[in-house]
PyMOL Python script that loads the backbone (N, CA, C, O; Angstrom):
from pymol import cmd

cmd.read_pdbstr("""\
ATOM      1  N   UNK A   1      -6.583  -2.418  11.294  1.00  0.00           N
ATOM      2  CA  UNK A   1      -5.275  -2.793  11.790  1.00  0.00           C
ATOM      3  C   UNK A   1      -4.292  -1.695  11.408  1.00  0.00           C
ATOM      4  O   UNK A   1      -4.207  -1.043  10.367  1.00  0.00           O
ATOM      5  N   UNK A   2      -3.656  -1.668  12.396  1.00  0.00           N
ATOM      6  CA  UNK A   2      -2.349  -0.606  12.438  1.00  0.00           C
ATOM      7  C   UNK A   2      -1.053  -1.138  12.381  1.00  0.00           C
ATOM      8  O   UNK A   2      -0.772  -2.331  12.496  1.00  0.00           O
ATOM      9  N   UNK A   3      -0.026   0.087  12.141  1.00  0.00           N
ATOM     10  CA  UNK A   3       1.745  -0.634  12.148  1.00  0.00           C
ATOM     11  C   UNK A   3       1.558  -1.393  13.850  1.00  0.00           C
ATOM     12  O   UNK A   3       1.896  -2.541  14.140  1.00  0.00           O
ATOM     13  N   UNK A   4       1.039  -0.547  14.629  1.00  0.00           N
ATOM     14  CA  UNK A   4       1.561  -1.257  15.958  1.00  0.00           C
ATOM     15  C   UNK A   4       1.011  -2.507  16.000  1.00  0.00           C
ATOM     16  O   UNK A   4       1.670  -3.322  16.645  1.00  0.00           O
ATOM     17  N   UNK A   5      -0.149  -2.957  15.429  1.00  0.00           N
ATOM     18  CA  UNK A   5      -0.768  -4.419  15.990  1.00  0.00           C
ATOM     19  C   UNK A   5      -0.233  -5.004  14.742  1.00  0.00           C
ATOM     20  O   UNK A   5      -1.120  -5.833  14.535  1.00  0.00           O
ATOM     21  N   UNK A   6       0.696  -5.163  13.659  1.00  0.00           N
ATOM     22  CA  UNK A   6       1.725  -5.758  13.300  1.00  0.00           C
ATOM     23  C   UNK A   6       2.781  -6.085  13.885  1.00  0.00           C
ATOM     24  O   UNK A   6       3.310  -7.194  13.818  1.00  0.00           O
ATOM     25  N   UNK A   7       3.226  -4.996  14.600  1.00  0.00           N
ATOM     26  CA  UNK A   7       4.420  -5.116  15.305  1.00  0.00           C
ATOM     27  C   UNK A   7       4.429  -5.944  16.559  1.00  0.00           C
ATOM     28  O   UNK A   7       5.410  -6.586  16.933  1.00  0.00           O
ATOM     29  N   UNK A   8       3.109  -5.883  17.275  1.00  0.00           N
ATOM     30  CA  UNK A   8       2.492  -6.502  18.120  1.00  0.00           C
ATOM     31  C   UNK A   8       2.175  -8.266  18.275  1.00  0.00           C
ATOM     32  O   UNK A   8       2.155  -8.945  19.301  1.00  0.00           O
ATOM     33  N   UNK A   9       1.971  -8.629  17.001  1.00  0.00           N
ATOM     34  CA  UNK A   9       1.754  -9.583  16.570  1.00  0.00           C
ATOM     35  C   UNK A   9       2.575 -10.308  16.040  1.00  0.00           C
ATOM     36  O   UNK A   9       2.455 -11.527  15.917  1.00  0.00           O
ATOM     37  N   UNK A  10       3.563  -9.592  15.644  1.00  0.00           N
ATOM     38  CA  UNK A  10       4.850 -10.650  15.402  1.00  0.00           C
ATOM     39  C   UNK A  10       6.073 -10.674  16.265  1.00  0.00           C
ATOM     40  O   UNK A  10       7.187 -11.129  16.006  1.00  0.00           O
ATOM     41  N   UNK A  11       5.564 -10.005  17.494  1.00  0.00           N
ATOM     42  CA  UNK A  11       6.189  -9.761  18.782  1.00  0.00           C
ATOM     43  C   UNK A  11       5.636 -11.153  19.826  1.00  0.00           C
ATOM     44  O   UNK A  11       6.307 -11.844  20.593  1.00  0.00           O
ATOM     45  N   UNK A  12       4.195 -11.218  19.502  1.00  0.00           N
ATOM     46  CA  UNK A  12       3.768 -12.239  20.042  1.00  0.00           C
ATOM     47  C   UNK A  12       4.150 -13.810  18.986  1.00  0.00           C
ATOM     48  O   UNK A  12       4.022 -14.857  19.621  1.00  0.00           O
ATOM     49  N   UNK A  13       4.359 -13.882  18.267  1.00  0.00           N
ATOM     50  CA  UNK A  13       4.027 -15.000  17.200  1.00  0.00           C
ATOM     51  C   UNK A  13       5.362 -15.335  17.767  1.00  0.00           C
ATOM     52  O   UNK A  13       5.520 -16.253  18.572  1.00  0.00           O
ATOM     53  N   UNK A  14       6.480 -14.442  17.254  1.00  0.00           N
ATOM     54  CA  UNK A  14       8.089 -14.728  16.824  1.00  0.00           C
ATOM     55  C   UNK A  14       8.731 -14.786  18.095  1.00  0.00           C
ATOM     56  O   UNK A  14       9.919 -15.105  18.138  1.00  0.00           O
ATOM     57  N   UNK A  15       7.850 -14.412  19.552  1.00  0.00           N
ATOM     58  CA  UNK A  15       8.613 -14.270  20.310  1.00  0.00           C
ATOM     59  C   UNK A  15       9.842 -13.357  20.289  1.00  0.00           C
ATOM     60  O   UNK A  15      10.697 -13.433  21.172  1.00  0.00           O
ATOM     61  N   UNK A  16       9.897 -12.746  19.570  1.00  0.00           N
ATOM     62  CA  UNK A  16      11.331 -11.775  19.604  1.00  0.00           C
ATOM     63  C   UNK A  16      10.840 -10.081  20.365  1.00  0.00           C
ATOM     64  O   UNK A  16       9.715  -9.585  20.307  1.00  0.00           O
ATOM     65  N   UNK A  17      12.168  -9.433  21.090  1.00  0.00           N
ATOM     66  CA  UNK A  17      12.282  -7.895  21.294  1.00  0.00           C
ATOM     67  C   UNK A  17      10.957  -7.211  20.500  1.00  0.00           C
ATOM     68  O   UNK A  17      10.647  -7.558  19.360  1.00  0.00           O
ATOM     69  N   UNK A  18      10.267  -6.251  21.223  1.00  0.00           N
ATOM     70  CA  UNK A  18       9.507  -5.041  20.413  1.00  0.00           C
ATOM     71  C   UNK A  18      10.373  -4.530  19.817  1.00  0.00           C
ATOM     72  O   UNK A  18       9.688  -3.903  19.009  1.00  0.00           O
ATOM     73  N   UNK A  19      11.777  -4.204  19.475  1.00  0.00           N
ATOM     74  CA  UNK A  19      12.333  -2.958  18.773  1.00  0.00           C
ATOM     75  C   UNK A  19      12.785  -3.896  17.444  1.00  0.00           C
ATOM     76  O   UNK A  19      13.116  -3.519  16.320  1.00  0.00           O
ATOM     77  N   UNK A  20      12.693  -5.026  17.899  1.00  0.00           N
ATOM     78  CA  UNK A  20      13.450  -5.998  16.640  1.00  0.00           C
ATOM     79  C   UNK A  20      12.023  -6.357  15.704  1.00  0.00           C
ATOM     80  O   UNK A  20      12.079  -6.761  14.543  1.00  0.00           O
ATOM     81  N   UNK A  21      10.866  -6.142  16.396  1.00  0.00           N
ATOM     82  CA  UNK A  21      10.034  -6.674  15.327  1.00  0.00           C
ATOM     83  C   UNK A  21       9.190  -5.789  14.628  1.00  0.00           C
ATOM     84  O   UNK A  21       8.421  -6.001  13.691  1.00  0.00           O
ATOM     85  N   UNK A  22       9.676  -3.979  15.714  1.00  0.00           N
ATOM     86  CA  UNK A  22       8.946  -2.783  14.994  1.00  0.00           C
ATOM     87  C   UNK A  22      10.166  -2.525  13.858  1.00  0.00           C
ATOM     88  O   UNK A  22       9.746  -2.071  12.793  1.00  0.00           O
ATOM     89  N   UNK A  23      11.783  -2.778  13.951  1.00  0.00           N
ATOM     90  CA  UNK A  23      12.728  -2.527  12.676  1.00  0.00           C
ATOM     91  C   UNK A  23      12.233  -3.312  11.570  1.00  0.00           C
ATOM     92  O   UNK A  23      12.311  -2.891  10.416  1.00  0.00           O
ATOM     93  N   UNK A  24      11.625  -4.660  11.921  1.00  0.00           N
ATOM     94  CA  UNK A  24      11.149  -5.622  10.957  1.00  0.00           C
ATOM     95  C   UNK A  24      10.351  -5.183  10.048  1.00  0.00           C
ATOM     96  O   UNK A  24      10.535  -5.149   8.831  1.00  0.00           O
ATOM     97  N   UNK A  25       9.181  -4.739  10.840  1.00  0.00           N
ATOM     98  CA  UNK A  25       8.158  -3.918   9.687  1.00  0.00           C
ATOM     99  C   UNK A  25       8.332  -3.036   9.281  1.00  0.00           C
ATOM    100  O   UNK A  25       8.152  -2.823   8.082  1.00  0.00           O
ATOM    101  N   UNK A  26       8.785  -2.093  10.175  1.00  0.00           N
ATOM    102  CA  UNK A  26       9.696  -0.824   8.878  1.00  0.00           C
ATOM    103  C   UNK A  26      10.845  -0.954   7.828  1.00  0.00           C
ATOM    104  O   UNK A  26      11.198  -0.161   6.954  1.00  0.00           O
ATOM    105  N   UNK A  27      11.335  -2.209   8.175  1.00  0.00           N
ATOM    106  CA  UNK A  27      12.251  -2.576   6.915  1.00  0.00           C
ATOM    107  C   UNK A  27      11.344  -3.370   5.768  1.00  0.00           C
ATOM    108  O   UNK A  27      11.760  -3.344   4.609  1.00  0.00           O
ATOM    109  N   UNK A  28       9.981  -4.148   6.109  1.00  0.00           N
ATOM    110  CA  UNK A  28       9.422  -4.018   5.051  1.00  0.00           C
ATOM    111  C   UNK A  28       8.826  -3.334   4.205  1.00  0.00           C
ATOM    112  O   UNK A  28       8.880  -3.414   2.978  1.00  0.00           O
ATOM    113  N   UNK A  29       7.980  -2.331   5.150  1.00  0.00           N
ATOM    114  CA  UNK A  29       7.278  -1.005   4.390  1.00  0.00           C
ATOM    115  C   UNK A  29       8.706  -0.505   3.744  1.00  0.00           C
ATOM    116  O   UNK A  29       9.084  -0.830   2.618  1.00  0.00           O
ATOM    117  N   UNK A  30       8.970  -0.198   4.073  1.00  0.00           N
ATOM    118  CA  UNK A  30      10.705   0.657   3.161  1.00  0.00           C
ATOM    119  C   UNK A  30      10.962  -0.199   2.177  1.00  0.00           C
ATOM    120  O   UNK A  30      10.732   0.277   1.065  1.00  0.00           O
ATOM    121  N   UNK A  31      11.391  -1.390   2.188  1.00  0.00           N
ATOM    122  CA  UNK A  31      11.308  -2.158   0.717  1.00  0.00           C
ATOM    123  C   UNK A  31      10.120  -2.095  -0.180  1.00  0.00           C
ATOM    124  O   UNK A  31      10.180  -2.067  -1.409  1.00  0.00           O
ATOM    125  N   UNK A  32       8.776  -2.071   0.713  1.00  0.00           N
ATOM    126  CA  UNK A  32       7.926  -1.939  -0.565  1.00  0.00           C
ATOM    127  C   UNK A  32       7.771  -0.714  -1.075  1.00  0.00           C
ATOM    128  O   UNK A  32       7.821  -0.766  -2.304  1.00  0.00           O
ATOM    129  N   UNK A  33       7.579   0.541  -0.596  1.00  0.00           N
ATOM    130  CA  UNK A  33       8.166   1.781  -0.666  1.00  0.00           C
ATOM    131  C   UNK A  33       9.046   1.874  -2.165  1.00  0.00           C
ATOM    132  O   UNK A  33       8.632   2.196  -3.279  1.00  0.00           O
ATOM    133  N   UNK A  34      10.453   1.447  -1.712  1.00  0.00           N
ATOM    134  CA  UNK A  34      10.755   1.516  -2.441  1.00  0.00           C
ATOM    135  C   UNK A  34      10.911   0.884  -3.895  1.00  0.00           C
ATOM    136  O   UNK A  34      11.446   1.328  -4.911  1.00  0.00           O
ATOM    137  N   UNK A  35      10.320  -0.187  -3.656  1.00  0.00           N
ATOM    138  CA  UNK A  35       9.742  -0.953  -5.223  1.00  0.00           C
ATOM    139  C   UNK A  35       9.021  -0.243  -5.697  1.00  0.00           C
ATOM    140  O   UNK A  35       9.317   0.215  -6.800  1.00  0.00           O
ATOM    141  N   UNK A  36       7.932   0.095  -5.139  1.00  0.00           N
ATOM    142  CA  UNK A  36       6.891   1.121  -5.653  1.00  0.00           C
ATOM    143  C   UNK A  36       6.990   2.200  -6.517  1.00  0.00           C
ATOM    144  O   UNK A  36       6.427   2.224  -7.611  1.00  0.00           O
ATOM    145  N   UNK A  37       7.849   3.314  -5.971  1.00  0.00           N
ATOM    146  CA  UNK A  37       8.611   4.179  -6.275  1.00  0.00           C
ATOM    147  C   UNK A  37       9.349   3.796  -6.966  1.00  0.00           C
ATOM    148  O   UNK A  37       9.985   4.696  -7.515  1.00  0.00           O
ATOM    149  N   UNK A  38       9.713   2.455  -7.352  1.00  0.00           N
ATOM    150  CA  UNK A  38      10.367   2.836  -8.965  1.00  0.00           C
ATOM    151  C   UNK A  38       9.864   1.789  -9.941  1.00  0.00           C
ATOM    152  O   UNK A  38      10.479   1.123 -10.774  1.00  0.00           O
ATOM    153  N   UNK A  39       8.510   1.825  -9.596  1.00  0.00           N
ATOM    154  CA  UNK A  39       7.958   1.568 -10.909  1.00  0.00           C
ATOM    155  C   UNK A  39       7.425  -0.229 -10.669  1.00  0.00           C
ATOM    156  O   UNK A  39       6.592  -0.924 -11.252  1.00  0.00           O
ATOM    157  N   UNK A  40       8.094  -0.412  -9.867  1.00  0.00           N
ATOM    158  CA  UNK A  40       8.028  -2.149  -9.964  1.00  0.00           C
ATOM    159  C   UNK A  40       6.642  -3.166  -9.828  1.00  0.00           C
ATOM    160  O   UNK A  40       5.762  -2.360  -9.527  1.00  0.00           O
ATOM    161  N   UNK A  41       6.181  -4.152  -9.878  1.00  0.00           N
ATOM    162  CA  UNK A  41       5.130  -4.689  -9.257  1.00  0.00           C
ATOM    163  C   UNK A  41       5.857  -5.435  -8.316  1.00  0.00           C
ATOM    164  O   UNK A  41       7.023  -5.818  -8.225  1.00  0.00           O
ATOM    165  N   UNK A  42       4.348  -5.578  -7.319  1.00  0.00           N
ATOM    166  CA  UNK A  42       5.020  -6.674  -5.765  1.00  0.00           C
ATOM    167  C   UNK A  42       3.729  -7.621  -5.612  1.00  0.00           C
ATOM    168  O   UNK A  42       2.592  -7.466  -5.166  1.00  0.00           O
ATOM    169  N   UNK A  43       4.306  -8.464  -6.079  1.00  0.00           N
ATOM    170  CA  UNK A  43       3.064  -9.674  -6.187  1.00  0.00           C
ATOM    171  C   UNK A  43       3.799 -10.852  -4.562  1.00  0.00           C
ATOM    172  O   UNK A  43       4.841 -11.464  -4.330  1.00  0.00           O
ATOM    173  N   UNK A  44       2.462 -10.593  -3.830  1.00  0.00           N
ATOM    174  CA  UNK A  44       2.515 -11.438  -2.495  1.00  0.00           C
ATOM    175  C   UNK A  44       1.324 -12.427  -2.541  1.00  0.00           C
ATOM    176  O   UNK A  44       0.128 -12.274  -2.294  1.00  0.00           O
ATOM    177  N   UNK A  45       2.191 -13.690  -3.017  1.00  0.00           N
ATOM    178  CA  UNK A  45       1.237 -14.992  -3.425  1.00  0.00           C
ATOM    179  C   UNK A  45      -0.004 -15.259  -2.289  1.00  0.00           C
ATOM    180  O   UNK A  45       0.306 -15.500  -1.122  1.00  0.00           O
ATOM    181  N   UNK A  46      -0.731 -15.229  -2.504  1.00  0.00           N
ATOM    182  CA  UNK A  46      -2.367 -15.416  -1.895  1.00  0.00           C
ATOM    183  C   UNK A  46      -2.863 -14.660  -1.522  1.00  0.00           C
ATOM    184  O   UNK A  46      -4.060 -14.712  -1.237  1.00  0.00           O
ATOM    185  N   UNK A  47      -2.000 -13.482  -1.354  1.00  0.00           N
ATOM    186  CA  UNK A  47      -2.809 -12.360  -1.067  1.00  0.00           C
ATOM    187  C   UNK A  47      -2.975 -11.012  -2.155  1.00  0.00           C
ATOM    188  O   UNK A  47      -4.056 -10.425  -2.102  1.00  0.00           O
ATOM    189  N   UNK A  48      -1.993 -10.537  -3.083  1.00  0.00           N
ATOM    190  CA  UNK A  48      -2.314  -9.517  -4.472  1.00  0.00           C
ATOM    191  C   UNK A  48      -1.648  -9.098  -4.730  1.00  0.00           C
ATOM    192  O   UNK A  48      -0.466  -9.350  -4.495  1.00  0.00           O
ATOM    193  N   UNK A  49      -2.069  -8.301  -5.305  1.00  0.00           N
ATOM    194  CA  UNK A  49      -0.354  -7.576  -6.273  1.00  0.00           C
ATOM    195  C   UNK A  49      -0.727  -6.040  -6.367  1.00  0.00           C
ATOM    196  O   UNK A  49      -1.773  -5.392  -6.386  1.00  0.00           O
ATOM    197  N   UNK A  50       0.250  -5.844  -6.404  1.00  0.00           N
ATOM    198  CA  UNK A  50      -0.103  -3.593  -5.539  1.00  0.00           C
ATOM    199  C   UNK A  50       1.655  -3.836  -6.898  1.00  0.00           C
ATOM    200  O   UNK A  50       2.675  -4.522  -6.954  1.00  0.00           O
ATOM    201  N   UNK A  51       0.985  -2.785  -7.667  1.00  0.00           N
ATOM    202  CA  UNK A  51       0.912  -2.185  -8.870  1.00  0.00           C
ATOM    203  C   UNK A  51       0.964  -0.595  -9.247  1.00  0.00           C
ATOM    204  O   UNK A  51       0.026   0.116  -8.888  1.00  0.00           O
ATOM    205  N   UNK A  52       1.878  -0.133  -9.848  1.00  0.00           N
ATOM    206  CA  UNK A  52       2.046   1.350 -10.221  1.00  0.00           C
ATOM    207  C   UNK A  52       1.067   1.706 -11.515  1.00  0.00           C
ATOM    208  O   UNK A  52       1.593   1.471 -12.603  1.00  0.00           O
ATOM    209  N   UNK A  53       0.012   2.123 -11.544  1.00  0.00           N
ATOM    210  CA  UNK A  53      -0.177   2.873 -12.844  1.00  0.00           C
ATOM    211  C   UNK A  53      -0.065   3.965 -13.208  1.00  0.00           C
ATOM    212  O   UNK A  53       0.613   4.692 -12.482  1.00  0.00           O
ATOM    213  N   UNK A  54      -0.637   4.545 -14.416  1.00  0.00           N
ATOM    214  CA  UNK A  54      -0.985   5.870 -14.886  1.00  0.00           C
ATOM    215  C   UNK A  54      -2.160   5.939 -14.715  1.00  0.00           C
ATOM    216  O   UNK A  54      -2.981   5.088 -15.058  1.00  0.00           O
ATOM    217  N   UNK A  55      -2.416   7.159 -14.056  1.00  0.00           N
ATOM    218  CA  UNK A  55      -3.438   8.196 -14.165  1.00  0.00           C
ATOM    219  C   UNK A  55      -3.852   9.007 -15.178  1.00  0.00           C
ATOM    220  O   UNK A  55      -3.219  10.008 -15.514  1.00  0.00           O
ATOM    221  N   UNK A  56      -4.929   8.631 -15.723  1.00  0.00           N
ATOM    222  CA  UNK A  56      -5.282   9.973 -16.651  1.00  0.00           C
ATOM    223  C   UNK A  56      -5.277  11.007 -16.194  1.00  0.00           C
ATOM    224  O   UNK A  56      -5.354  11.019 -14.966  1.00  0.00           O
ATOM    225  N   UNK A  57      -5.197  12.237 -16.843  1.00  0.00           N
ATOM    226  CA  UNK A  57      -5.813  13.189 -16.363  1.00  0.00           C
ATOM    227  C   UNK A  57      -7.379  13.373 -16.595  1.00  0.00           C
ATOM    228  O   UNK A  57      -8.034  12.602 -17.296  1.00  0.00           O
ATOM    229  N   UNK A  58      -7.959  14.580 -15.870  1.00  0.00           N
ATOM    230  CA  UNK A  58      -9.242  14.482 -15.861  1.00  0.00           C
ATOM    231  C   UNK A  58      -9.595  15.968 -15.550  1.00  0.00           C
ATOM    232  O   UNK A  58      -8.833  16.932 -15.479  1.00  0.00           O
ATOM    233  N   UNK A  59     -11.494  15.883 -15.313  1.00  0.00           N
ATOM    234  CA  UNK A  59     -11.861  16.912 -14.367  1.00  0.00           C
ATOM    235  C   UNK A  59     -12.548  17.007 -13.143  1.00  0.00           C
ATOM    236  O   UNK A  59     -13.715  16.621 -13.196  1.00  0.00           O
ATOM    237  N   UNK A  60     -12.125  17.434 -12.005  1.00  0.00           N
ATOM    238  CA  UNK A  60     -12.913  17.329 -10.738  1.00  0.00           C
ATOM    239  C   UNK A  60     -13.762  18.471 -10.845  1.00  0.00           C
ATOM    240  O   UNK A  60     -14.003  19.246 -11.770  1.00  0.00           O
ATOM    241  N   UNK A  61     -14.270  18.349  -9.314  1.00  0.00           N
ATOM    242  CA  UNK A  61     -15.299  19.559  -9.036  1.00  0.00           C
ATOM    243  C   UNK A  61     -15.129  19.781  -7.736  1.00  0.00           C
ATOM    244  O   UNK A  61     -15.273  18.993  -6.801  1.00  0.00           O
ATOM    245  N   UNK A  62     -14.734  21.184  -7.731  1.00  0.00           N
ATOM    246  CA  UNK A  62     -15.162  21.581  -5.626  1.00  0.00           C
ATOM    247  C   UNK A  62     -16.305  21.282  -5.244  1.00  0.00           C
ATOM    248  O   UNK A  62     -17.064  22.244  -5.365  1.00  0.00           O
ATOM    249  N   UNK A  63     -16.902  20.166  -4.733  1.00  0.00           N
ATOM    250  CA  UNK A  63     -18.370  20.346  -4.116  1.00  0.00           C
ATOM    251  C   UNK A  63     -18.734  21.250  -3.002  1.00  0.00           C
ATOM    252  O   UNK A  63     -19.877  21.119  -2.565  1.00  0.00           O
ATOM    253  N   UNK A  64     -17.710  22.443  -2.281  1.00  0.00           N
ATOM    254  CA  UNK A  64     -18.609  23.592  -1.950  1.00  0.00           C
ATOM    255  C   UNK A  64     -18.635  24.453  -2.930  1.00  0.00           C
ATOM    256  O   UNK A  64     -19.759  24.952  -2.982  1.00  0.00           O
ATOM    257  N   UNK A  65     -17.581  25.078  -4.142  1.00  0.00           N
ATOM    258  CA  UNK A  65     -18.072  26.237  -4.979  1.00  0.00           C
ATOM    259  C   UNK A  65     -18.428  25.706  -6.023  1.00  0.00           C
ATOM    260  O   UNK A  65     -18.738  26.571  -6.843  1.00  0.00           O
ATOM    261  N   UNK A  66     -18.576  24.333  -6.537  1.00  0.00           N
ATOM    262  CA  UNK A  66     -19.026  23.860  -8.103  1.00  0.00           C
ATOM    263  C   UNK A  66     -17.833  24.075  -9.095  1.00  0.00           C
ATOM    264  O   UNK A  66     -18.049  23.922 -10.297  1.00  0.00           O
ATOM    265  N   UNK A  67     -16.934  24.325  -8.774  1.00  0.00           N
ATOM    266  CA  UNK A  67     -15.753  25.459  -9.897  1.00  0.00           C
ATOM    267  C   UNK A  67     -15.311  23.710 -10.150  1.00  0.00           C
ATOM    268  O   UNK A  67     -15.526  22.705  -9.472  1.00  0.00           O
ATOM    269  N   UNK A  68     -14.777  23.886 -11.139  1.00  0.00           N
ATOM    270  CA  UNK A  68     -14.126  22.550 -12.274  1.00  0.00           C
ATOM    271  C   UNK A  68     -13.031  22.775 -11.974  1.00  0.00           C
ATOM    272  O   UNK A  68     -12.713  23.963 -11.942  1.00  0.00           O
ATOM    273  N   UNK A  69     -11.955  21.693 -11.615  1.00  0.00           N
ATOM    274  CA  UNK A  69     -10.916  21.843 -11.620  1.00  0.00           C
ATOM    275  C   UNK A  69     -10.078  21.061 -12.470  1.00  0.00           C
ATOM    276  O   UNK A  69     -10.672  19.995 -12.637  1.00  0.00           O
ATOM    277  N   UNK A  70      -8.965  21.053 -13.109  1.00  0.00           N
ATOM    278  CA  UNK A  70      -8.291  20.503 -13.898  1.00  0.00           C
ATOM    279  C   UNK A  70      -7.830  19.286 -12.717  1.00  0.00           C
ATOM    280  O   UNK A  70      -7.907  19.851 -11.626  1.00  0.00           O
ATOM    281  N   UNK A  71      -7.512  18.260 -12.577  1.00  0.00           N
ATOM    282  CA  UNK A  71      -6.520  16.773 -12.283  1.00  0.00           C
ATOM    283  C   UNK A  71      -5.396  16.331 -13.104  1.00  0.00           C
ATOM    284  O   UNK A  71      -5.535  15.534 -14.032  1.00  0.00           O
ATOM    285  N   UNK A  72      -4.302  16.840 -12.766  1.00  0.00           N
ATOM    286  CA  UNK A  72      -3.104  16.299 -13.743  1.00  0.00           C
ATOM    287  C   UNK A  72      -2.853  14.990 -13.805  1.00  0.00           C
ATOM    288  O   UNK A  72      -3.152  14.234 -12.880  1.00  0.00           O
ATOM    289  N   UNK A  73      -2.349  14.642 -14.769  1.00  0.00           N
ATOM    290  CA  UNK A  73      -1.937  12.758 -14.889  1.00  0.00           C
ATOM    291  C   UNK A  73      -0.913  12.313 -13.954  1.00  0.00           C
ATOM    292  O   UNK A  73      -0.001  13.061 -13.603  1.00  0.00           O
ATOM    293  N   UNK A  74      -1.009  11.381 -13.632  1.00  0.00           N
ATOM    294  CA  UNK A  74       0.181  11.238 -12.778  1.00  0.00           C
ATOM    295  C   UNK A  74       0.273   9.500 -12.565  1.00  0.00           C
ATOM    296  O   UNK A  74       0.047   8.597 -13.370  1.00  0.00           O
ATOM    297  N   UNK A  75       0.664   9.466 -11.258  1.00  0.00           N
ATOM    298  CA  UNK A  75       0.777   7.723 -11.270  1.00  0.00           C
ATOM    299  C   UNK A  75      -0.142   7.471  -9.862  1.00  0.00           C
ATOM    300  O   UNK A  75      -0.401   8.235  -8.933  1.00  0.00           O
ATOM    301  N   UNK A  76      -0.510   6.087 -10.116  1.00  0.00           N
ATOM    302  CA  UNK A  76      -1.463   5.589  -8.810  1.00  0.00           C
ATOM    303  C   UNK A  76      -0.978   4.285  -8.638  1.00  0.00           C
ATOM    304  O   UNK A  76      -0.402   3.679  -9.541  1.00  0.00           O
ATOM    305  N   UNK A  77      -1.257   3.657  -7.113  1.00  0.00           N
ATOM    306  CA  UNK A  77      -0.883   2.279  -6.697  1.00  0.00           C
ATOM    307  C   UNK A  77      -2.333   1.641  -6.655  1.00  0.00           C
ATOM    308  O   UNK A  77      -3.292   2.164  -6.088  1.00  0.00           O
ATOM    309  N   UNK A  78      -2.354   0.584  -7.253  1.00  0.00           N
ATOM    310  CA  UNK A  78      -3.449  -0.212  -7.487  1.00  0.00           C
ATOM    311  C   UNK A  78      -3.885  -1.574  -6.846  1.00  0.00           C
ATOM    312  O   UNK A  78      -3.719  -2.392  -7.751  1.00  0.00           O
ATOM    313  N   UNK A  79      -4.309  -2.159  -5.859  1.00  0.00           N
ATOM    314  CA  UNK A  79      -4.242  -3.096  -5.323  1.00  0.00           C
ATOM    315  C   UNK A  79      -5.237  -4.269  -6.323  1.00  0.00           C
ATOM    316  O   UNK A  79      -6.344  -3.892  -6.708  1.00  0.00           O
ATOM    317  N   UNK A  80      -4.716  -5.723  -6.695  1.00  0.00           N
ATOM    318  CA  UNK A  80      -5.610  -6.188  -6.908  1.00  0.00           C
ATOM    319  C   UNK A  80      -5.670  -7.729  -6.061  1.00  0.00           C
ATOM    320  O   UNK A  80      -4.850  -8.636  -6.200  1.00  0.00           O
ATOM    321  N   UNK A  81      -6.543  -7.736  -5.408  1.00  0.00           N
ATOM    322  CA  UNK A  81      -6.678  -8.705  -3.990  1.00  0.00           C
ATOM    323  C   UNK A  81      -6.355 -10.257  -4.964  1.00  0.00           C
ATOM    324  O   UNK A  81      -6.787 -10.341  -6.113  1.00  0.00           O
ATOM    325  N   UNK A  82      -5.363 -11.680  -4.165  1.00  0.00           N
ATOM    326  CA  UNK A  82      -5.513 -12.683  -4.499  1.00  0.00           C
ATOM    327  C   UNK A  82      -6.810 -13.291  -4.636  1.00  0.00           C
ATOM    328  O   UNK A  82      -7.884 -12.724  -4.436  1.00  0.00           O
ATOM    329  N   UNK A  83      -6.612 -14.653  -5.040  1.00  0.00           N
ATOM    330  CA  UNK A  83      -7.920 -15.600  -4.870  1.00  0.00           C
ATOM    331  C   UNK A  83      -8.318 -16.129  -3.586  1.00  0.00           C
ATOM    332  O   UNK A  83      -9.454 -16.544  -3.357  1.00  0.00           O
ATOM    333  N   UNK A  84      -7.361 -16.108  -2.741  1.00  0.00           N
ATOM    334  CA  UNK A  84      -7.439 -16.343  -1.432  1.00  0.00           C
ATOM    335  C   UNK A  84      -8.300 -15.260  -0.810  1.00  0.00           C
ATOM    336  O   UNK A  84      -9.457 -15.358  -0.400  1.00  0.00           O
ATOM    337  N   UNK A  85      -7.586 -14.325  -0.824  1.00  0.00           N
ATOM    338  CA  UNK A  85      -8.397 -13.358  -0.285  1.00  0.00           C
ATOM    339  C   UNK A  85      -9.868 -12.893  -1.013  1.00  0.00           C
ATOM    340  O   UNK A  85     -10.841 -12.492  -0.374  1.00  0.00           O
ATOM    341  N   UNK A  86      -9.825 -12.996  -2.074  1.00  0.00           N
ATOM    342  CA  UNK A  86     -11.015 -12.502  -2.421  1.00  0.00           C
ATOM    343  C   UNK A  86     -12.027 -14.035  -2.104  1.00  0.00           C
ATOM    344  O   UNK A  86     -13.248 -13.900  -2.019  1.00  0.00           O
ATOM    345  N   UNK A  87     -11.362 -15.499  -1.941  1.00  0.00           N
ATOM    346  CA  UNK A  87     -12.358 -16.091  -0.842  1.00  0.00           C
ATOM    347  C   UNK A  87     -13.146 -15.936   0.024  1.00  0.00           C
ATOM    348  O   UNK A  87     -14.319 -16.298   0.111  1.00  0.00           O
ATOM    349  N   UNK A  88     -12.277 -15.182   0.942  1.00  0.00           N
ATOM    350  CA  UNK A  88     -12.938 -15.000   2.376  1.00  0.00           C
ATOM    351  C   UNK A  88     -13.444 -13.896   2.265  1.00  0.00           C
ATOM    352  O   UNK A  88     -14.064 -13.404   3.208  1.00  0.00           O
TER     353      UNK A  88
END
""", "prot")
cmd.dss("prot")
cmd.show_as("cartoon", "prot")
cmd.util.cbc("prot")
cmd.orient("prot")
């Protein structure tokens, strides 16, 4: 699934304008966006909670030249699926 068959789908559900229900979902991605970006958790009851962590740092590897590369620490978004969802 894509932004459009969101947009699509709550075009069909809500009955409302395509431009009113593609602003819709881009005003949600942009709120979660921006929770994200500063650090926050976003817990969406039955379905999970998408989470900022830390990253260790580490070491990778080029798998065409073998060369080791350093991975700096940084931050990652972490999804962890509801009970609902991890039902089905």
């Amino acid at each position: 699934m894509i932004k459009v068959d969101l947009v699509n789908r709550i075009t069909e559900v809500m009955d409302v304008p395509r431009a009113v229900a593609a602003q819709a979902v881009e005003t949600i991605f942009a709120t979660l966006k921006g929770a994200l970006s500063a650090g926050k958790r976003i817990e969406l009851r039955g379905f999970g909670v998408f989470q900022v962590r830390d990253r260790k740092r580490g070491v990778g590897r080029n798998p065409k030249t073998g060369v080791e590369v350093e991975i700096a620490p940084g931050k990652t978004v972490r999804f962890k699926p509801g009970k609902y969802l991890r039902d089905l």
